[in-house]
C-alpha positions as CSV (number, residue, x, y, z in Angstrom):
1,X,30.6,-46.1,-20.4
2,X,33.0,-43.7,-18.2
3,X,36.1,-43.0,-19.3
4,X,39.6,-44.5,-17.8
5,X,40.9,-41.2,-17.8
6,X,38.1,-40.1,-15.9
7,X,38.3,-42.7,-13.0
8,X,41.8,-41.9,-12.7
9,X,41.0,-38.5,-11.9
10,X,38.9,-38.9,-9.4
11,X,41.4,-39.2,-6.6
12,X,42.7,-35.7,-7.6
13,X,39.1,-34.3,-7.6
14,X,38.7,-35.7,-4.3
15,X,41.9,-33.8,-3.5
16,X,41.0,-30.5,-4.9
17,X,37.3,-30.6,-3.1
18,X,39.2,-30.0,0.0
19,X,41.3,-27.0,-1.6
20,X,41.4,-23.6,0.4
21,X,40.1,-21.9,-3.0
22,X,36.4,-22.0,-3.4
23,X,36.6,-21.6,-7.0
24,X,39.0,-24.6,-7.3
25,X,36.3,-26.8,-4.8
26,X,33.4,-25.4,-6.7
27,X,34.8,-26.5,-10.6
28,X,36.3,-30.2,-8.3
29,X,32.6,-30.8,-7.9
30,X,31.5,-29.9,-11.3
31,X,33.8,-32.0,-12.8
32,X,32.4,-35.2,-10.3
33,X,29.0,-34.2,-11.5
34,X,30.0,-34.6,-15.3
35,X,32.2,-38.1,-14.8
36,X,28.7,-39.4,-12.9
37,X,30.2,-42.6,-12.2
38,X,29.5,-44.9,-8.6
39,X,33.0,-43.7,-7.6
40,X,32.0,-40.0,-8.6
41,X,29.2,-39.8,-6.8
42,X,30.6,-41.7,-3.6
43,X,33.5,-39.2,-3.2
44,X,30.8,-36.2,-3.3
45,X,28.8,-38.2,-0.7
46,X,31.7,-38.3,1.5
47,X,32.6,-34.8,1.0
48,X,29.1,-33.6,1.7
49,X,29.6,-35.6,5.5
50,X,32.4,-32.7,6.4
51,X,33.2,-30.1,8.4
52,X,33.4,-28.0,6.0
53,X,30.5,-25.9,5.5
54,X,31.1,-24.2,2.2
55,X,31.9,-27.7,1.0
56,X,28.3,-29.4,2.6
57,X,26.1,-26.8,0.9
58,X,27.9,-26.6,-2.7
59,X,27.3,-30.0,-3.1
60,X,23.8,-29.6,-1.6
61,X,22.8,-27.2,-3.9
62,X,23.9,-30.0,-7.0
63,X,23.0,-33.1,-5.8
64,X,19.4,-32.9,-6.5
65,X,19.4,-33.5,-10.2
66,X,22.5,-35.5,-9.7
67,X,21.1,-38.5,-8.2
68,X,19.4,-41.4,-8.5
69,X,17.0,-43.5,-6.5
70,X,19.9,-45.9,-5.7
71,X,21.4,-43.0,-4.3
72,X,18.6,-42.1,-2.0
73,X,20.0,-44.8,1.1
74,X,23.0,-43.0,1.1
75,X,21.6,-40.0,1.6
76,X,19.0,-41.3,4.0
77,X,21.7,-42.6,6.0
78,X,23.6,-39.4,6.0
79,X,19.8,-38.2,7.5
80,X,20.4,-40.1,10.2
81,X,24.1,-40.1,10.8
82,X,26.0,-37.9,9.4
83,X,27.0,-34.7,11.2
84,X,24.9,-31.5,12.8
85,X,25.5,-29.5,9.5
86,X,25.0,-32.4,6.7
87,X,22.1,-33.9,9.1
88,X,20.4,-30.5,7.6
89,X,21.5,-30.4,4.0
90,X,20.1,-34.0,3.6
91,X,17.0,-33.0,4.7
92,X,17.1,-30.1,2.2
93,X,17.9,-32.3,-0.5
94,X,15.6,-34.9,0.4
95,X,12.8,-32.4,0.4
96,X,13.9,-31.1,-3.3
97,X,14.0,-34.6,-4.4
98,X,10.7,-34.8,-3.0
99,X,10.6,-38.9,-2.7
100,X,7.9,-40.5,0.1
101,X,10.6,-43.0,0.3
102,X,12.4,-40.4,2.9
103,X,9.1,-39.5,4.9
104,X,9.7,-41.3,7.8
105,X,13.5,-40.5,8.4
106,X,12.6,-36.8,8.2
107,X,9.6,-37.5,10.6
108,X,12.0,-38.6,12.9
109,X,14.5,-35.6,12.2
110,X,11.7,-33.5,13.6
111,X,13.0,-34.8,17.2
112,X,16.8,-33.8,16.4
113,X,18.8,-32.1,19.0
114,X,19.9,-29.9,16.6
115,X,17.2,-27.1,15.8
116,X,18.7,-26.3,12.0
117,X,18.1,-29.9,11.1
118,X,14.9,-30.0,12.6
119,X,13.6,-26.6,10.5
120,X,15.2,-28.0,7.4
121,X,13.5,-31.0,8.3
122,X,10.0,-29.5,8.3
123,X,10.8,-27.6,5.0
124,X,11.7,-31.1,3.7
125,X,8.3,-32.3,4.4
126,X,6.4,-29.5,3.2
127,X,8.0,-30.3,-0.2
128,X,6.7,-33.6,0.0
129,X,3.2,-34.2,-1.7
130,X,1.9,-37.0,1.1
131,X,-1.0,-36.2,3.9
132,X,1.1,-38.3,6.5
133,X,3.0,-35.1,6.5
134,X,0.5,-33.0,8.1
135,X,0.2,-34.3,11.7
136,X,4.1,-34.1,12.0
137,X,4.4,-30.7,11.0
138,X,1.3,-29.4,13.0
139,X,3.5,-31.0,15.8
140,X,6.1,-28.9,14.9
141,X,4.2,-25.8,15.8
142,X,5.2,-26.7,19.5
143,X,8.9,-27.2,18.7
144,X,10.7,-25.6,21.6
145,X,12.4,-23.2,19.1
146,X,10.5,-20.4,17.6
147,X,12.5,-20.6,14.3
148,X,10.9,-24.0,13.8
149,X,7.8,-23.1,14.5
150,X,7.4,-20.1,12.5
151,X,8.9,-22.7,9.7
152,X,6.2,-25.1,10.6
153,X,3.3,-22.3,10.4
154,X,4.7,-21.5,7.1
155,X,4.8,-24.8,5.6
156,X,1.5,-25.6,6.6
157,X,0.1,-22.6,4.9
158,X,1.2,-23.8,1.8
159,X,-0.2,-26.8,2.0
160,X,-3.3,-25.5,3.0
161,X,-4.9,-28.6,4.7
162,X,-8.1,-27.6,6.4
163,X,-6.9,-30.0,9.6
164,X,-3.8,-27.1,10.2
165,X,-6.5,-24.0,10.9
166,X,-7.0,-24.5,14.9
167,X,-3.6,-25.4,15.5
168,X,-2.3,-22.2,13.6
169,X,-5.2,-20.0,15.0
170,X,-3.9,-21.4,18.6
171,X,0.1,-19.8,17.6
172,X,-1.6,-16.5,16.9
173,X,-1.0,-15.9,20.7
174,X,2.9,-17.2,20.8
175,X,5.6,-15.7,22.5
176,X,7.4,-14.6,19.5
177,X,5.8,-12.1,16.9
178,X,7.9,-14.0,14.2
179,X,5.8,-17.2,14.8
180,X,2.3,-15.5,15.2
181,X,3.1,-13.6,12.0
182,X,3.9,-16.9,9.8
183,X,0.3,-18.6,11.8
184,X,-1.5,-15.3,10.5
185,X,-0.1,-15.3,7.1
186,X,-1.3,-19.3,6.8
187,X,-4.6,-19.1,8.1
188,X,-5.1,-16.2,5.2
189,X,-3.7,-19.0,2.8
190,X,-6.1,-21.5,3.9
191,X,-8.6,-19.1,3.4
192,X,-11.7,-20.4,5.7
193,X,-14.0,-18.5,8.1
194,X,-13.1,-20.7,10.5
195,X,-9.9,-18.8,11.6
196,X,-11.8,-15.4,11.6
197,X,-12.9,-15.5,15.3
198,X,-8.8,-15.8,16.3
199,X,-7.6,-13.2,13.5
200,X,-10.1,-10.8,14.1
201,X,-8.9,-10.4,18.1
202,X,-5.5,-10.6,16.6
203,X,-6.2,-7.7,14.9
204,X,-5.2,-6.0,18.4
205,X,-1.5,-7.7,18.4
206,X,1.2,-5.6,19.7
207,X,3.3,-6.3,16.7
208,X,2.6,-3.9,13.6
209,X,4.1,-6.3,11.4
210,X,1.8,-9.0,12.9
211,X,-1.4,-6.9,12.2
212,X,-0.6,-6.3,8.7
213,X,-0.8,-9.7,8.4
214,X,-3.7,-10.4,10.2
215,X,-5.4,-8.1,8.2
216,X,-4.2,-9.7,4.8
217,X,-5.6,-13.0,5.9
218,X,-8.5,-11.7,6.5
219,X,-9.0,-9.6,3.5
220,X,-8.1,-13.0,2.0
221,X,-11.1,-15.0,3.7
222,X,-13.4,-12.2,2.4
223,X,-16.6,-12.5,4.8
224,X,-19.1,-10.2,5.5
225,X,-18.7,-10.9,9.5
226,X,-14.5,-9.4,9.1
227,X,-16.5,-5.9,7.5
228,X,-16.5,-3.9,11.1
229,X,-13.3,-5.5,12.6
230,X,-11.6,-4.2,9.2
231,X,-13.5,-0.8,9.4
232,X,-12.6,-0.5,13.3
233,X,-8.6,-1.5,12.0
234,X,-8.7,2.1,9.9
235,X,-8.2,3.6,12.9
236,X,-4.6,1.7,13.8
237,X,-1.7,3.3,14.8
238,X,-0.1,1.8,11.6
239,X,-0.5,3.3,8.8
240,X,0.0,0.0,7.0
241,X,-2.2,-1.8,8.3
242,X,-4.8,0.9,7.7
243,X,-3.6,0.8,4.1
244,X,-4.3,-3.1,4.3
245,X,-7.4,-2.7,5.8
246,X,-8.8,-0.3,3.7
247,X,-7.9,-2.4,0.2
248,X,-9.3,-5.2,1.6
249,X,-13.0,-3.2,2.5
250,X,-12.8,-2.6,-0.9
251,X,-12.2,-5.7,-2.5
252,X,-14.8,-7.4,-0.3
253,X,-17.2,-4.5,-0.3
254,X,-16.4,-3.7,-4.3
255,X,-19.0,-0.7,-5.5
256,X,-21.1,-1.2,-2.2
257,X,-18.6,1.0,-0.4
258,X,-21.2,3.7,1.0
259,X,-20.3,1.8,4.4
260,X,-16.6,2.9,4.6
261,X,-17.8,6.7,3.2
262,X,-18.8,7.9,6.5
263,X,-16.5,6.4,8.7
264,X,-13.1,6.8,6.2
265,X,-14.0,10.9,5.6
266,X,-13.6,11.5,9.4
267,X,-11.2,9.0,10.4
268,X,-8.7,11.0,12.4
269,X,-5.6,9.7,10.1
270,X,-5.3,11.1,7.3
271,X,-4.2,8.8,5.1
272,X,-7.2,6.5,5.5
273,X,-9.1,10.1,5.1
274,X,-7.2,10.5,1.7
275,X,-7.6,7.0,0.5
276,X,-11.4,7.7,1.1
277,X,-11.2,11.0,-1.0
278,X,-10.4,8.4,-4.0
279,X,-13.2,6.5,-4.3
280,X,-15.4,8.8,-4.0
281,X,-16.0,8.9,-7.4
282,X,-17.4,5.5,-7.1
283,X,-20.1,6.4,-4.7
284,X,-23.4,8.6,-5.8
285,X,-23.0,12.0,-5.4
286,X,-25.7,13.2,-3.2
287,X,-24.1,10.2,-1.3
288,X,-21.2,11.6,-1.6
289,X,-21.9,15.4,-0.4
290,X,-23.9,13.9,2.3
291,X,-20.4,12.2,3.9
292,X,-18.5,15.3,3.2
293,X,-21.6,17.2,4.9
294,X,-21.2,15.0,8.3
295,X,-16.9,15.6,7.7
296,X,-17.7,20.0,8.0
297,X,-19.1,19.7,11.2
298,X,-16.4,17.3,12.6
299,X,-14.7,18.8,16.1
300,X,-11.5,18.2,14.4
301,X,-10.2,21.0,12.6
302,X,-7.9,18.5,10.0
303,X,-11.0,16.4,9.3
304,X,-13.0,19.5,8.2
305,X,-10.3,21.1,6.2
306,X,-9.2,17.7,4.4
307,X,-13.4,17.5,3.5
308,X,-13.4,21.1,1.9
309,X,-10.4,20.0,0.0
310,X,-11.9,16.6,-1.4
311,X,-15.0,18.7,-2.0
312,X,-13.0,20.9,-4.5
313,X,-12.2,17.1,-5.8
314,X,-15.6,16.4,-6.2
315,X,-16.9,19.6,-7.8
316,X,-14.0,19.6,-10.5
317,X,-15.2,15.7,-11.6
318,X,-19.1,16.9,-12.1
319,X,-19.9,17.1,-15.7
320,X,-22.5,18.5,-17.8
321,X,-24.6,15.1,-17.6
322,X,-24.4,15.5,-13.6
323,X,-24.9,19.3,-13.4
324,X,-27.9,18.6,-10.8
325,X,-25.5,17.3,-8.4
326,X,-23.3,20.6,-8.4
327,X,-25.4,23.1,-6.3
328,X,-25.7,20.6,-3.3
329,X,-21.4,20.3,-3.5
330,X,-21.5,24.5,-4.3
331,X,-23.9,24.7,-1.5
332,X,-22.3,22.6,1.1
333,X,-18.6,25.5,0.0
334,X,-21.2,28.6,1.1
335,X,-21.9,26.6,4.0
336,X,-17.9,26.1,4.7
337,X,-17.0,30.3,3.7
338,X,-18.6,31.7,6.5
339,X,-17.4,28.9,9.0
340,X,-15.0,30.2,12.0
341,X,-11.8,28.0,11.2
342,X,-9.9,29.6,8.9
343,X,-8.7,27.0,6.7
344,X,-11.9,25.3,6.8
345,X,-13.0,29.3,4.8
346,X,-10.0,28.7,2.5
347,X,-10.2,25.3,0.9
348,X,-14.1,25.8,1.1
349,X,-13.5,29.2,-1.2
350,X,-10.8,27.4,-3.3
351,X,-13.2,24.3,-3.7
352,X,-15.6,26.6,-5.9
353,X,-12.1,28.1,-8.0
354,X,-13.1,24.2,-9.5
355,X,-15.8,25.2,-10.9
356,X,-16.1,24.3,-14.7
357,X,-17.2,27.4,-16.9
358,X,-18.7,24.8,-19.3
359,X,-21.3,24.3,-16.6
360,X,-24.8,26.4,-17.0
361,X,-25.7,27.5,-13.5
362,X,-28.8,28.9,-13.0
363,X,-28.3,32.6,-13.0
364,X,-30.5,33.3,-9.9
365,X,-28.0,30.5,-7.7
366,X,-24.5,31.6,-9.2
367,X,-25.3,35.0,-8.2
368,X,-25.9,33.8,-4.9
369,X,-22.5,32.4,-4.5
370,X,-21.1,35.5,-6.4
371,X,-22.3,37.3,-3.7
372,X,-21.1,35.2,-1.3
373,X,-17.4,35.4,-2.6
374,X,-17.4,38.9,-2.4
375,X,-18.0,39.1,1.1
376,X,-15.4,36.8,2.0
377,X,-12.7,39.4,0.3
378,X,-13.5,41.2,3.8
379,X,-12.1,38.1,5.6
380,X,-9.1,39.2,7.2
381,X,-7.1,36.2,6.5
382,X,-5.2,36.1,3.5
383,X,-5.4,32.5,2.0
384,X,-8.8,32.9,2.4
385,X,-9.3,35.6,0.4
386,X,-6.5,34.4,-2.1
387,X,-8.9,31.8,-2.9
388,X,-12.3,33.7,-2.9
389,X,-10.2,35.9,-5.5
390,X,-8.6,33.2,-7.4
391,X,-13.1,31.7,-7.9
392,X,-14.3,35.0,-8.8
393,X,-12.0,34.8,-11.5
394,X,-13.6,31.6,-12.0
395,X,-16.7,32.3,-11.8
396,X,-17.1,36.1,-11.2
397,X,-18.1,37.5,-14.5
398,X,-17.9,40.9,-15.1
399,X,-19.9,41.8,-11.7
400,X,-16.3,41.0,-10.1
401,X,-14.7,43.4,-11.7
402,X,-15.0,46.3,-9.0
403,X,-14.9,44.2,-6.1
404,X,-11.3,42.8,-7.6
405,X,-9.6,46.4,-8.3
406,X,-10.1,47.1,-4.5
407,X,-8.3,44.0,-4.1
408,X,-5.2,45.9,-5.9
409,X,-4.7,47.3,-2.9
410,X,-4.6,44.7,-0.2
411,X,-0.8,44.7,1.5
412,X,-0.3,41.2,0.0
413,X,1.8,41.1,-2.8
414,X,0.6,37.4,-3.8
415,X,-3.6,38.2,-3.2
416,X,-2.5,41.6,-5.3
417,X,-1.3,39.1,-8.1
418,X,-4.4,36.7,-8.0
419,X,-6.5,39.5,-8.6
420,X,-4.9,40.4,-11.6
421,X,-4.5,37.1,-12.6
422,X,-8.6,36.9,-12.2
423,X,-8.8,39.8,-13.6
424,X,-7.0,38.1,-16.7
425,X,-9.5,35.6,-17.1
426,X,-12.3,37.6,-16.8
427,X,-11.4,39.9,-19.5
428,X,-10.5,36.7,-21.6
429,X,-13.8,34.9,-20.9
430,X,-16.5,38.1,-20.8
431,X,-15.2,40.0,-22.9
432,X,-18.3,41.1,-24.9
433,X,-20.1,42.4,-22.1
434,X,-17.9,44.8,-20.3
435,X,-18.5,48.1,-20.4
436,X,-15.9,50.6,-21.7
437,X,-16.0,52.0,-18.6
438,X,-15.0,48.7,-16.5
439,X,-12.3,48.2,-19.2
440,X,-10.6,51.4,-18.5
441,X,-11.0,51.1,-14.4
442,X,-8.8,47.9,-15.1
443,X,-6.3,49.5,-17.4
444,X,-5.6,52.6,-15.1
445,X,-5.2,50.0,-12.1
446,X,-3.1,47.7,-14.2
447,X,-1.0,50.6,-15.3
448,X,-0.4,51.6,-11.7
449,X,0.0,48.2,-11.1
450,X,3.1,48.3,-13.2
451,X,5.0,50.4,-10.7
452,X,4.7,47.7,-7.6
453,X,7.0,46.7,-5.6
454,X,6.2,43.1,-6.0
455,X,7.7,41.3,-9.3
456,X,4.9,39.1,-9.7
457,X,2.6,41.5,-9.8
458,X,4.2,43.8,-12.1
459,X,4.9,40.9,-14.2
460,X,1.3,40.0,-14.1
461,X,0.2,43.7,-15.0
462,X,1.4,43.6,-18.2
463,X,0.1,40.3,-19.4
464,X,-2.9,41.6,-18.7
465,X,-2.7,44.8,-19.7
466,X,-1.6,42.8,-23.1
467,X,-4.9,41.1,-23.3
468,X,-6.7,44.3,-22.6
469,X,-5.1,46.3,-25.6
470,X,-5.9,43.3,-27.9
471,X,-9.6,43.5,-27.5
């Protein structure tokens, strides 16, 4: 039963809901909410009808649980006749409340003059579990303003009735990029090939933000017909949407991803080329060397050097169980040393610095490519032969060990370091079968060495030297 004290308050609360201070409003409506009575609840109704708008959508945002089905006329009527901005809230309530008792007065909203009450309207309906909402909301979809009908594509998407796909496929070509966004973002909710036809020439929209979309829907659908449009969008201007794209080929396509190989490792962005570079772990590797092989002989001078880079990738992943794999990858870096870009020599050379030394070579082949490195410290470039002298300390074995000493004398203070540094690890790792002759070559060039202009290499020097005295 409600206290006396509490009715006679309610004139004051209905006093101190108009107050300038919104906390004062704010705890005036909390304190109707607790009293509950018919009186209670009829001064909060007739607050909510004001021109006040930080009064209308306080009370809006606590009258949902606050209610009860008696109350629902009132706020029915408030649907219909109350003014522009509580027209709107009532819808908004009416939709949380979520009663089919309200389903034609917010049908009827839809025709409003007032375009806020017509979008709440349709968010209303959406909320309201009943299929005689679907035919008034894909009617919406035409509403004159583009805020309802993005609201309307939206909606519908949630519901995901099957009867919404042609109307939402027809939006993809509105006026406003807004709208054709929410329709692609649907027809991906609905998830049904029947919408593929419209998103796939969508997939051309003008709009970045609109073709991300598109390709999330369709990456949602998951058909093998979307495969080539996907694989054609890795070559978009956006970067997102070849990001999208590009998850989405691999989520439909999962390990059968040698289609995207090819394609992905010459792609002239090269972010798509790098995401490629990932996976190809996941592919065979004579599969594997094959793509990168195709990527070498690419016109563009980025492709090939990103493809001697993710060959270095490759190399450094193959194991002792896979060894057979590794001379067609060490094959395909010969093939990339003696090519006329320079970079394209440089990541080639630093792709066989990856190399593992637990990996048995056959003696006959890793003297090939020994050989090969040493002719590359001729090249004239010097990240080129950086790297050739950075895998023959690798790889070199104690047959390097003249061939790097000449090196000492290059006018490059940082290729003078890595040939120390090589030098370091060749001593470390052969160390029982060079010759006291090689070992005192090194130690009167490490020595001299010591006197260099260059820090680094001085520095260098004696860690070597260091390692040299100890054996």
């Amino acid at each position: 039963m409600t206290d006396y004290k509490d009715e006679r308050a309610i004139e004051s609360l209905d006093i101190y809901l108009r107050n300038q201070d919104a906390t004062i409003r704010q705890a005036a409506i909390n304190e109707l909410l607790r009293i509950r009575s018919e009186r209670a609840i009829q001064a909060l109704f007739k607050a909510f009808n004001s021109d006040d708008k930080d009064l209308s959508r306080r009370i809006a945002s606590v009258l949902t649980g606050s209610i009860g089905e008696q109350h629902l006329e009132l706020l029915i009527d408030l649907l219909q006749t109350g003014c522009d901005r509580t027209r709107g809230y009532a819808a908004e309530v009416l939709g949380k409340i979520g009663s089919e008792q309200a389903l034609e007065p917010l049908i009827l909203r839809l025709q409003d003059e007032m375009s806020w009450v017509r979008r709440k309207s349709v968010e209303a309906l959406g909320k309201i579990d009943s299929e005689q909402t679907i035919e008034p909301l894909i009617s919406a979809l035409q509403d004159k303003d583009y805020y309802v009908r993005k609201t309307a594509a939206l909606v519908l998407g949630e519901i995901r009735n099957q009867q919404a796909i042609k109307p939402l496929t027809k939006i993809l070509q509105d006026e406003r990029s807004k709208v054709r966004y929410n329709a692609a973002i649907a027809l991906g909710n609905i998830g049904k090939q029947e919408a593929n036809a419209a998103l796939i020439t969508s997939l051309k929209d003008s709009s970045n933000r609109v073709r991300i979309a598109v390709a999330e829907a369709l990456g949602n659908i998951g058909s093998d017909d979307i495969v080539l449009p996907l694989i054609n969008a890795l070559d978009d201007n956006s970067w997102q949407v070849r990001r999208m794209a590009f998850n989405y080929l691999l989520k439909i396509l999962n390990l059968n991803i040698d289609t995207i190989i090819f394609q992905g490792l010459q792609n002239r962005h090269a972010d798509v080329r790098e995401m490629t570079a990932k996976i190809l772990s996941k592919v065979e590797p004579q599969l594997a060397i094959e793509a990168l092989s195709q990527a070498f002989t690419h016109h563009n001078r980025y492709i090939r050097r990103d493809a001697t880079t993710f060959l270095g990738m490759l190399i450094s992943n193959i194991d002792v169980d896979e060894r057979e794999n590794l001379i067609p990858a060490l094959n395909l870096a010969i093939v990339g040393l003696q090519h006329t870009d320079k970079w394209t020599r440089s990541n080639s050379a630093d792709s066989l610095s990856k190399i593992s030394t637990d990996l048995e070579l056959n003696h006959d082949f890793l003297n090939n490519v020994i050989s090969t490195l040493i002719n590359s410290l001729n090249d004239r470039n010097d990240s080129v032969l950086t790297n050739s002298v950075k895998a023959l300390g690798q790889i070199g074995k104690q047959r390097a060990i003249e061939p790097l000493i000449k090196v000492l004398k290059d006018k490059d203070g940082i290729v003078r370091q890595q040939a120390i540094n090589s030098l370091g690890k060749i001593i470390t790792e052969f160390s029982e079968k060079i010759t006291q002759t090689q070992i005192s070559l090194i130690r009167n060039e490490l020595t001299l060495a010591l006197a260099d202009e260059f820090w680094k290499v001085r520095e260098q020097a004696k860690i070597v030297l260091e390692k040299l005295n100890a054996l």
